[in-house]
Structures are given as C-alpha cells and as structure tokens.
N, C-alpha and C positions, 0 to 999 in steps of 0.2 A: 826282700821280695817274698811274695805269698805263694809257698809253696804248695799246691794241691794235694800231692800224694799223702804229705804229713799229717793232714788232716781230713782223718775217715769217714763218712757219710753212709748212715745205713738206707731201706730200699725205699725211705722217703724221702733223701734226700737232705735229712740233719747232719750234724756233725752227733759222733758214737764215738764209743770206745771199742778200741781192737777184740777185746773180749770181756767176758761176764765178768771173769775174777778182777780187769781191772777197772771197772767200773764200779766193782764192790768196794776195791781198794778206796777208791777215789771218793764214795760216799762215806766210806770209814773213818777215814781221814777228817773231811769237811765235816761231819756232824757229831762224832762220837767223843766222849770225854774222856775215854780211854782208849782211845787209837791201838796201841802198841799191844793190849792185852785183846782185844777186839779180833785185828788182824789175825794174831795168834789163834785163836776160837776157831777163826774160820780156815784156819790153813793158808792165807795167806801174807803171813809173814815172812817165808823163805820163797822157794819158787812158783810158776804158776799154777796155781790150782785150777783144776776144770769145775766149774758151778754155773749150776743153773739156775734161772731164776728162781723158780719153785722148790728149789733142794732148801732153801730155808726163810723163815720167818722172821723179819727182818725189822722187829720193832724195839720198844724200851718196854721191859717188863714192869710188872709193881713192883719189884724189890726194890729199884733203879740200878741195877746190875749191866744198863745199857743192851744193846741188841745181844740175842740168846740163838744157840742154833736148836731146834727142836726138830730137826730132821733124822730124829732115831733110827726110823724104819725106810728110811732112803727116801726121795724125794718125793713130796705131798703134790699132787699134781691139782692147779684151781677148781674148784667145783666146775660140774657144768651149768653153761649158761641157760639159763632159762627164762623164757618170754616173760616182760614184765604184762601183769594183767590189771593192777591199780598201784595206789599210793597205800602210804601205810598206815597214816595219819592225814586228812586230805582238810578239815575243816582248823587248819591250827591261823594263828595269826601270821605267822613266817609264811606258810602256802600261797594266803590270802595276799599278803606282799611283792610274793614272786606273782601271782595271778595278773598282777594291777600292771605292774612289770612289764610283764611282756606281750598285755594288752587283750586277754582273755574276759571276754563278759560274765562267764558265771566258773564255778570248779569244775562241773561236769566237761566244759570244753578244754577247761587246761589240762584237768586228769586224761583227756583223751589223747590230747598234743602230745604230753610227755611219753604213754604207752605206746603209740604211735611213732615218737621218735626212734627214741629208747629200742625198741622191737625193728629199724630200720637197720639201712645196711650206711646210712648216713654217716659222714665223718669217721675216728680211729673209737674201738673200743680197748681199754684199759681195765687191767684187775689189781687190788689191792688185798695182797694177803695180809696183810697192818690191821685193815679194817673190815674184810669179808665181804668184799664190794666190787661190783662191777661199774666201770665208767664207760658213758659215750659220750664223746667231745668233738664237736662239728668245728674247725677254726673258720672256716666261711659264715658261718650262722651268729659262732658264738654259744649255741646251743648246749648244755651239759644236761645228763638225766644221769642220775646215781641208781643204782639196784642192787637190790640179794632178794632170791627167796622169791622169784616174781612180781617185790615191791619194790615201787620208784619210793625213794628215800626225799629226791631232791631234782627239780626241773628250771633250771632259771638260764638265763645268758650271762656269761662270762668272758670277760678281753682273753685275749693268749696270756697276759703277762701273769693274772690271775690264777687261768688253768696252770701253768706251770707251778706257778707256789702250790696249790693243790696237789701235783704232780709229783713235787719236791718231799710234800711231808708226809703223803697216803703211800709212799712209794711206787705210784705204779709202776706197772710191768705192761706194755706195751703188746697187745693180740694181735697178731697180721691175720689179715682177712682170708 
C-alpha cells in the first residue's frame, strides 16, 4: 500500500529528496562513470554531508575526469538575475523556426514575447551553473526562455517530458520565488 510519509514532496508538491547531499548522491550514482571516486570528491561517500546547491559545479570537465568540485573559496553563489532586454543572435535560421512555431508574424514580435516572458513572474525559474543560464519554464504554457547576461538564448514551447530531459542534463537548480 502507498505510503505517503515515505515519499517527500517539496513546496510544489513534487516528490524530493530528504536532502541536497542525497540528491547529489543519487545523481552521482545515475550518471557518473565513476560513482565511488565521485562520491568520495564530494564528501559523500561515508556520512551526510551538508551541500548546497551552489557549493559546487557540477559538470564533466575536458579532461573527462567526470564532475570536479571547484568550490575552493566556499560556496559560488548564481550570478544575479538580470532583466533579459533582447536575443543574442535574433536573425538565425533556428530563431526563425521557433518564430513559425509558436505563431509570431515577424522577429520583432517574438523577440518582444520572449523578453516579456522571460522578465515575468510567470511559471518556475531555474539556474544552471553547467551552463551559466537562467531558465523560465511556464508547465501551463509550455513556454521556456533561456538567459545570461540580459540575453534570451532560446524562446520556444516545450511538453514537461522535454523540460525535464533539459532539466536532467543542464542540472538545474530550482529558484523559489
């Protein structure tokens, strides 16, 4: 029978993990090719470790040495957000795709949609220390807009099952509002 207590729900109502370390555990695990030396890295190979999202960068370096901790000087905390104000690249064939997409007549109006979105208080935004990005993901819309640096990267609609793969491999890190 389906136990409730066992399975933890953070304050929107997903299933979570009890805590950071073991959620790091558990990404450790599932993706890394050396698990046992990984763990170790992070201090989480014997007991619980307290980490924060932000205490480390959590990506595959060029060596291929697998995820690295570069939290030297204690925890890197995300840039701040900043308004996005255009695109970065707004005349590409990919832009022009997404435009057709989601039913925009010219760039001017979709560049506006996306700035407009992006700059709302609409759906969860999400940060990716992997890739130096900020996400905002509407699941009612569908809606995503990528940002750093005041430029939208990327503005198209996306299923949930999508944003999660997204989710899965940019790492994000979930902003509460």
């Amino acid at each position: 029978m389906w136990d409730e207590s066992k399975h933890p729900r953070d304050e929107r109502g997903r299933f979570t993990f009890k805590d950071m370390a073991e959620r790091l555990r558990t990404l450790i695990r599932r993706y890394s090719d050396t698990p046992a030396e990984d763990l170790f890295a992070f201090g989480l190979a014997g007991g619980i470790s307290q980490v924060s999202p932000f205490t480390v960068n959590f990506y595959r370096s060029d060596n291929g040495k697998g995820p690295q901790n570069h939290a030297q000087g204690g925890a890197s905390e995300p840039p701040r957000l900043q308004p996005a104000v255009e695109f970065n690249r707004l005349n590409t064939d990919h832009h022009e795709k997404h435009r057709k997409e989601m039913g925009f007549k010219d760039m001017k109006q979709y560049e506006a949609a996306a700035v407009e979105f992006f700059n709302s208080d609409k759906g969860e935004l999400y940060y990716s220390e992997r890739r130096h990005r900020f996400y905002r993901y509407d699941e009612k819309t569908g809606e995503l807009a990528i940002s750093s640096e005041g430029l939208i990267h990327t503005f198209n609609k996306y299923s949930l099952k999508k944003f999660r793969k997204i989710e899965r491999q940019d790492f994000l890190i979930w902003i509460p509002k």
